[in-house]
C-alpha positions in Angstrom: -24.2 21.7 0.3 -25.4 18.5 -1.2 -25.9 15.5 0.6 -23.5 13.8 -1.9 -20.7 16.8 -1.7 -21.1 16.1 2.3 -21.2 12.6 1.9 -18.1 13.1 0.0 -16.2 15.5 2.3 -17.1 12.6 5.3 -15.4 10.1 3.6 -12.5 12.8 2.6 -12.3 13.4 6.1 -12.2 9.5 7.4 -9.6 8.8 4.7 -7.4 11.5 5.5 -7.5 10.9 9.0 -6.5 7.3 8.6 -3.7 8.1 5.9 -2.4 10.9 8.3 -2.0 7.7 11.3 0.8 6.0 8.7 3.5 7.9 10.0 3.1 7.4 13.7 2.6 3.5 12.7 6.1 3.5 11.2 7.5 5.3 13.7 6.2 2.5 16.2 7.6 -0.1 13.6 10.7 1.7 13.8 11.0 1.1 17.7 10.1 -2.9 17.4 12.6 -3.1 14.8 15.6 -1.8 16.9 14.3 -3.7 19.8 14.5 -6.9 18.2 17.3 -6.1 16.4 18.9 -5.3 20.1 17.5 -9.2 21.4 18.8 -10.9 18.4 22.4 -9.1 18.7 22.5 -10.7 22.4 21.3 -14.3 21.2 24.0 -14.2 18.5 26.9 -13.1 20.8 25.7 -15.5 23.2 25.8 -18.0 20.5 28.9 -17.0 19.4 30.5 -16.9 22.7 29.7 -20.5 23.2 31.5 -22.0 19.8 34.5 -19.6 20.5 34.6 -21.4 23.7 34.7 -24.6 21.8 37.1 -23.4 19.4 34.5 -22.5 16.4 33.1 -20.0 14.6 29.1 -19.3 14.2 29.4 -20.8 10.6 31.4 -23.7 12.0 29.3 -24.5 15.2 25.9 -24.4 13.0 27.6 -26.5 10.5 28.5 -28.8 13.4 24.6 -29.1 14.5 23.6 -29.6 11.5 25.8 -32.4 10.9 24.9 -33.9 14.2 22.8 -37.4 14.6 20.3 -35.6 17.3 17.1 -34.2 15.7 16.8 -31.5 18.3 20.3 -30.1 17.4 20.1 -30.4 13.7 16.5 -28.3 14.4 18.0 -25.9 16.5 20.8 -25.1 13.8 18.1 -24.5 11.8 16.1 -22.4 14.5 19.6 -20.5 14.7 20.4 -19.9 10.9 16.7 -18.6 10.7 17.2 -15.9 14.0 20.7 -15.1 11.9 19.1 -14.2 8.9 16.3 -12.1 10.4 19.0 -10.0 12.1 20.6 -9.3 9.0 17.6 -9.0 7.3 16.1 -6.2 10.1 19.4 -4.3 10.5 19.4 -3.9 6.5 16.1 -2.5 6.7 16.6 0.0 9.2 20.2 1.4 7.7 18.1 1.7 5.0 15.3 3.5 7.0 17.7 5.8 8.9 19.1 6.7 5.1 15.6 7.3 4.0 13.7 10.5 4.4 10.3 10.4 6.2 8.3 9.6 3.2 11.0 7.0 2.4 10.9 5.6 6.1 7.5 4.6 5.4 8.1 3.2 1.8 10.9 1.4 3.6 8.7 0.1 5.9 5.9 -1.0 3.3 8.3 -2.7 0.8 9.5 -5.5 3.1 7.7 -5.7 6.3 8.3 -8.5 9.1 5.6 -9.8 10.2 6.4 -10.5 13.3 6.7 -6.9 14.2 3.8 -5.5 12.2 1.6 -7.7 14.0 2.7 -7.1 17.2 3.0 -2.9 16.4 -0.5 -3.4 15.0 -1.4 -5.2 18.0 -0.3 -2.1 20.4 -1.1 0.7 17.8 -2.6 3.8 19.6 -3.2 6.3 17.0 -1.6 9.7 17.7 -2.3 13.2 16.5 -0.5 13.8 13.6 1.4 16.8 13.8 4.6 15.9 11.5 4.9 17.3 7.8 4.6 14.2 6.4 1.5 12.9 8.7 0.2 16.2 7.1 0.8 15.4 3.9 -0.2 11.9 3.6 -3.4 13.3 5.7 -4.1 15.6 2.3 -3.4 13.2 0.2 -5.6 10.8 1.2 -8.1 13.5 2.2 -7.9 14.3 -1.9 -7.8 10.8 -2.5 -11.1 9.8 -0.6 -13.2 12.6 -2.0 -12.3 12.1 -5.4 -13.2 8.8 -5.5 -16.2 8.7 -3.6 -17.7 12.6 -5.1 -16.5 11.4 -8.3 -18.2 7.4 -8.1 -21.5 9.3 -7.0 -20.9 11.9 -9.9 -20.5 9.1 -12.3 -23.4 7.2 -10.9 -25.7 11.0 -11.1 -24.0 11.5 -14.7 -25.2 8.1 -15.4 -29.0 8.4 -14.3 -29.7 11.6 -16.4 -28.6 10.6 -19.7 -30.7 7.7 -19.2 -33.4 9.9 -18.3 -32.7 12.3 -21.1 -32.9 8.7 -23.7 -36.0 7.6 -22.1 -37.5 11.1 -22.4 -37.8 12.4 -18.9 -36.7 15.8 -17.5 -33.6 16.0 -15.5 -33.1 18.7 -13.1 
């Protein structure tokens, strides 16, 4: 074996096994996400238990605070409205991930993230062994993927250096 056609399989094989970790990353996402989901249900009810008590509803109490002449209420509206919007915005992404099949899970995932729990998933990411279909297949893909670009960027570059040698006159072996 070449040192190039080795060279390639090495990266083949580092791509693949990072590709192949994908799945066990959105699977970890996929935990954060109903666990914030979970705290930001209790901070709304809370919320909303509070204006019922005062006679409102969520729309009417953050109207309310907005409306208010206290800066730290008017902010905390809009600390409120923000946390509101992210729980719709997380529970629409995981009905949609729960609809989705495990490829789609993952697309799901990489088509609107949140940041805050990518971070924090990336933060605690152990790597596992990936022994789903689709860790598999992402693995081969990107096993494919890495040795065709790097056996085919050093075949280009070899391609390259002996037709220059051939113009220049000098044998290629």
């Amino acid at each position: 074996m070449g040192i190039a056609r080795g060279m390639a399989l090495a990266v083949a094989l580092m791509s693949a096994t990072a590709t192949s970790q994908l799945p066990e990353f959105s699977q970890q996402y996929r935990q954060r996400l109903g666990g914030a989901i979970d705290a930001l249900e209790r901070v709304k009810l809370s919320f909303s238990t509070d204006a019922n008590a005062f006679g409102m509803s969520v729309s009417e109490a953050l109207e309310y605070m907005r409306d208010s002449d206290n800066a730290f209420v008017r902010k905390r509206a809009e600390s409120m409205a923000l946390s509101f919007a992210r729980l719709d915005r997380l529970k629409r992404q995981r009905q949609a991930m729960l609809s989705a099949g495990p490829f789609g899970r993952i697309v799901v995932m990489l088509e609107e993230p949140d940041r805050q729990l990518s971070s924090a998933a990336w933060k605690d990411f152990e790597p596992a062994v990936p022994v789903t279909q689709e860790a598999f297949i992402i693995g081969g893909f990107g096993f494919l993927l890495g040795y065709l670009v790097f056996y085919g960027g050093v075949g280009a570059g070899r391609a390259g250096r002996k037709r220059l040698r051939r113009r220049r006159g000098v044998r290629t072996t």
